[in-house]
N, C-alpha and C positions, 0 to 999 in steps of 0.2 A: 504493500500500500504506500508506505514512503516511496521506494525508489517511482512507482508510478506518479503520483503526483510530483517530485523533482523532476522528471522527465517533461513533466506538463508544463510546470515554469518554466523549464529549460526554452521546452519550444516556444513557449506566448515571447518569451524576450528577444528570443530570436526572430519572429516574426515581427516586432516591436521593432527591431535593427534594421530586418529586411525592408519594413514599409518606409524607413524614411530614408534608408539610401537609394531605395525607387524613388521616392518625391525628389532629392535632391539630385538624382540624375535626369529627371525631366521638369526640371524646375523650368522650364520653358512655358510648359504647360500650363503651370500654375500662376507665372508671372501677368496674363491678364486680368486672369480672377485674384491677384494679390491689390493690382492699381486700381479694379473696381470698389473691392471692400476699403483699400485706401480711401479712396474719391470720399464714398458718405462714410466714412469714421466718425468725422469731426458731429455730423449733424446728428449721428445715431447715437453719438455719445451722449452728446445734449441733451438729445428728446429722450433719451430712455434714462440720464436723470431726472430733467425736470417730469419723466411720466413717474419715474417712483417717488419723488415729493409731492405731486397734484393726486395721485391714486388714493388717497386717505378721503384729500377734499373733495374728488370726484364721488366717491361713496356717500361723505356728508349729502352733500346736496341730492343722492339719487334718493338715500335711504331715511333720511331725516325731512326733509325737505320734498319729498316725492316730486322729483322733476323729471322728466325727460332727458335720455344720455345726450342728445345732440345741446339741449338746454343747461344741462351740466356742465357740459365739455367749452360752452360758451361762455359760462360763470366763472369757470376754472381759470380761464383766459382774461375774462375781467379784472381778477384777482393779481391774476400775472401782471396785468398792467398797470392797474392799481398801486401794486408792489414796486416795479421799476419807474414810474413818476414819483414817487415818496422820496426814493432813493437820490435823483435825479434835481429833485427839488431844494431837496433839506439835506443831503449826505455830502454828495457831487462837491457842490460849490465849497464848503467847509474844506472839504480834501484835499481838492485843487489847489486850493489856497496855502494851506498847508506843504504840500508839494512843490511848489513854487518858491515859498520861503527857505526850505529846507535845503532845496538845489543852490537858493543864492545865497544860504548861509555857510555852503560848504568852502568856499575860501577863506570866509574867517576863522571856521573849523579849524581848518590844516593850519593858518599862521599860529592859534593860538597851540597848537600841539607843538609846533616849532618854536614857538617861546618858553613852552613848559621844559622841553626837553631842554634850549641852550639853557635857560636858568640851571635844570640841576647839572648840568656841562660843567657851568661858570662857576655853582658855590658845591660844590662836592669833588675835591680831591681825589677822592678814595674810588671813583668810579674808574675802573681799567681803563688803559687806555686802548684794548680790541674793542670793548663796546662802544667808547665815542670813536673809533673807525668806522665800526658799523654802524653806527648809527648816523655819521658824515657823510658814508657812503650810502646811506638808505634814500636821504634828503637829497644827493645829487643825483641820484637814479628815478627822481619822483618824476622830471619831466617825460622820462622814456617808461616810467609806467604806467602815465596820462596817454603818452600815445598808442603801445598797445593796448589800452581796452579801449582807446577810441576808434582805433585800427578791428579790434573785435565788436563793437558796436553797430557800425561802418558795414560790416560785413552782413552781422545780423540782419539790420535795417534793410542792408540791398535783399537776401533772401527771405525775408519778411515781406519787404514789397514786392517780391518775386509773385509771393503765395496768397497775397491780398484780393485777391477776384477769385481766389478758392474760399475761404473765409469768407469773405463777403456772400458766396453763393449757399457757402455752407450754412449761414447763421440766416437766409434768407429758405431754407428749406428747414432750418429746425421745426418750425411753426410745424408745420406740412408732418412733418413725423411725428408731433408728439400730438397732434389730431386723431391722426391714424394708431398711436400707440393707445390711446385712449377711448375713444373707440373703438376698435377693434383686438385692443391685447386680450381679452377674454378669450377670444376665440382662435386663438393661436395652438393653443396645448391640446384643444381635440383637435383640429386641423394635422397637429401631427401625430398624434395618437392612434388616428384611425386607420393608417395603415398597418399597425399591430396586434395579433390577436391580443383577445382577452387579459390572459394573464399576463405578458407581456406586458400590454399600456397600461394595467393596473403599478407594475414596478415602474414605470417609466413614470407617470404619473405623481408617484410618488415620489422619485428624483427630482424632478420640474417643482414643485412643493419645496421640498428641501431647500432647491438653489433658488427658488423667490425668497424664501423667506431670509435666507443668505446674505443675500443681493441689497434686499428691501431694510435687513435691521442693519450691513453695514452703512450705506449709505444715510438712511435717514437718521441715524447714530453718529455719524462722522459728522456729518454736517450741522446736528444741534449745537452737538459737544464744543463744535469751534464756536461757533455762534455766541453761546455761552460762555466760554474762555476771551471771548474778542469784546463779550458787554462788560466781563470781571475786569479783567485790563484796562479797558476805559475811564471806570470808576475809578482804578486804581491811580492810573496815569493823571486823572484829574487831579487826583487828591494830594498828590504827591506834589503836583504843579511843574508839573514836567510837557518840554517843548513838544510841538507835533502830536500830540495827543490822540488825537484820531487815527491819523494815517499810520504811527507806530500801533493802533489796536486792532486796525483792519488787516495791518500785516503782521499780525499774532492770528488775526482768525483764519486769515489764507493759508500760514505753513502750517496751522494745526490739522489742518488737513493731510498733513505726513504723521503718520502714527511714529509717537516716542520722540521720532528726531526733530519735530515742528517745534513745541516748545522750547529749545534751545536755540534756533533757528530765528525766532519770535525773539529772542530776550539780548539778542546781538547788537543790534544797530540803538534799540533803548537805551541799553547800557553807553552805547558812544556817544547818544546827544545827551544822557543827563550827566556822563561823566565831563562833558564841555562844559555843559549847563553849569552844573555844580559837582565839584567830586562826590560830596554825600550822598548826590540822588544816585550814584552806582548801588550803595544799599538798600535807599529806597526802592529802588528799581527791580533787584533783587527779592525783597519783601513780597510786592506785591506779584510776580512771576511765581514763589513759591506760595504766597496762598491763593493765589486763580489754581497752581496745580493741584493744591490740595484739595481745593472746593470739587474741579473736575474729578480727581481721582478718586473721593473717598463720595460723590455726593452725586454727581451729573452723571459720570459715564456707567457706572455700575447701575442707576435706574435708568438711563436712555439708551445704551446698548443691550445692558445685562451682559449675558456670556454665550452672547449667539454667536461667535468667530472662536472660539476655544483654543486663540493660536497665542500658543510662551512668545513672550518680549522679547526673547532672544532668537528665534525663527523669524519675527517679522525684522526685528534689525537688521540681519543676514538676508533676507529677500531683500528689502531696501537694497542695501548696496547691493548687491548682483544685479536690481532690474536697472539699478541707476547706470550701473557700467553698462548695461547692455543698451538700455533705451531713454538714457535722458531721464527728466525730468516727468515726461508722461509715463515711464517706466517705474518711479519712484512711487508717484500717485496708483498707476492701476497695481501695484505689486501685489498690495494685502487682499485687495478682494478677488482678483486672477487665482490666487493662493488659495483664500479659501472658500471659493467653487470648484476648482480643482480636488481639494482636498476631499468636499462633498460627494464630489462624485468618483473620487476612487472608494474612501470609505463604505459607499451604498452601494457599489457594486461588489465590494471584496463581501459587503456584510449577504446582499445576496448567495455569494458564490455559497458562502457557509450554510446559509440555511438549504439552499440547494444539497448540497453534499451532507449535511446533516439527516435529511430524509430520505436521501439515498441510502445512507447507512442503515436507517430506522425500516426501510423495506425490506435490505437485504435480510436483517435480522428478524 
């Protein structure tokens, strides 16, 4: 019975080898259907976010409210625009402004870094003199490290604007897909079900289950959580009376969107405007970073996610950097929940093989 089943692994891995040095020797093949699924990435991403943050409201108004789906799916939209005129109104201009300030305060930034340092130059002896080399030679190399990242900006920019009528067309067909995702995602799972017998779509079924539920608590979990980490920050920042206030909370709620490494990611550039500001809002700054984490950690994310992703900190770290080397920054973001849908559906199929093989045994016997 063992060597049978090793013989069976043996071959599934083998066959596992086989299937994708076939793909990879006719990657020809696949490379049209690779540029198609590229082409709508961007807008299927979108719409099948914003369909799992509207999917809740979309139920409100059918099931509370007894409206019509087409009625719903209109209100839903209302909402949407509602939300991005709010935003647009009251948020925008505040930021902007902010943004603005922040960009033309960064040459006073940098002189006063370069005052703080010649001062301890000037009254401290005792500093080596490798580090005031290095640090002579940091300040004469600043002009040539203004130019490469403006050389790498420069570049960005051109293939940015390379890809701007992709974008453009992409965020012009979001609408279009999360219509259709909204209306008509219900009917997707029997759609492909039905070509299955029985027993069959009844497991399948139940996979599809799994991976929504997945899907729906990562997402609508990540996106509170930061939500809530970028209003704690806020207050904090406020209170502390520390510069840029906003646009330092807005980008606390954007990297939180990177599980684990966001909040550190978040508490970088605060720490450098209140350490200019003033050196003690470095602790302040600090203070308030560790109790937004604590609120989230011990109070937000445990009742808005719960433990629907069951993945150790140390496995999504490790994804992190590997999707990052592999794909950027969109690789960083989709890692954990790529992870664990994948993990969903090995797990449901290995748990099937078992019960399958379980009653195999239970017949023989």
């Amino acid at each position: 019975m063992v060597n049978r089943r090793s013989m069976q692994y043996l071959t599934f891995f083998i066959l596992i080898f086989l299937l994708i040095w076939i793909i990879n020797k006719t990657n020809f093949i696949f490379q049209p259907l690779l540029q198609y699924i590229g082409a709508i990435a961007f807008p299927l991403i979108v719409g099948g976010l914003l369909y799992y943050l509207t999917r809740p409201l979309l139920h409100f108004f059918e099931r509370r409210l007894k409206m019509n789906r087409i009625w719903a799916i209109i209100a839903v939209f209302i909402v949407l625009i509602l939300a991005i005129t709010l935003f647009i109104l009251y948020i925008w201009p505040i930021a902007r402004t902010q943004v603005m300030n922040l960009v033309n305060a960064v040459p006073d930034m940098v002189r006063t870094v370069e005052d703080f340092i010649s001062y301890l130059q000037s009254n401290n002896s005792n500093i080596p003199d490798q580090v005031n080399n290095a640090i002579d030679n940091f300040f004469q190399n600043i002009p040539q490290y203004l130019q490469t990242v403006v050389d790498y900006l420069f570049s960005f920019l051109g293939s940015f604007i390379g890809q701007i009528v992709n974008i453009v067309i992409g965020l012009f067909m979001v609408p279009f897909f999360l219509f259709f995702m909204l209306k008509d995602g219900e009917k997707l799972v029997p759609f492909i079900l039905q070509v299955f017998k029985k027993e069959k779509a009844s497991n399948l079924r139940e996979l599809l289950r799994k991976l929504d539920h997945v899907l729906s608590s990562y997402i609508h979990g990540q996106l509170l959580v930061s939500f809530f980490v970028g209003v704690l920050l806020l207050i904090g920042y406020l209170i502390i009376g520390l510069d840029y206030a906003l646009i330092l909370a807005l980008f606390g709620m954007v990297t939180n969107v990177i599980p684990y490494l966001g909040p550190y990611l978040a508490v970088i550039p605060a720490i450098i405007v209140g350490a200019i500001q003033d050196p003690i809002n470095v602790i302040w700054v600090a203070i308030v970073m560790i109790i937004a984490q604590q609120i989230e950690g011990n109070l937000i994310t445990p009742n808005v996610m719960g433990q629907a992703l069951h993945v150790h900190p140390l496995t999504v770290l490790t994804i992190i950097f590997a999707a990052g080397n592999i794909a950027g920054l969109l690789g960083i973001i989709l890692a954990v929940p790529v992870y664990a849908l994948t993990r969903t559906i090995i797990v449901h199929f290995y748990q099937t093989f078992v019960k399958t093989r379980d009653k195999k045994e239970d017949a023989l016997l």
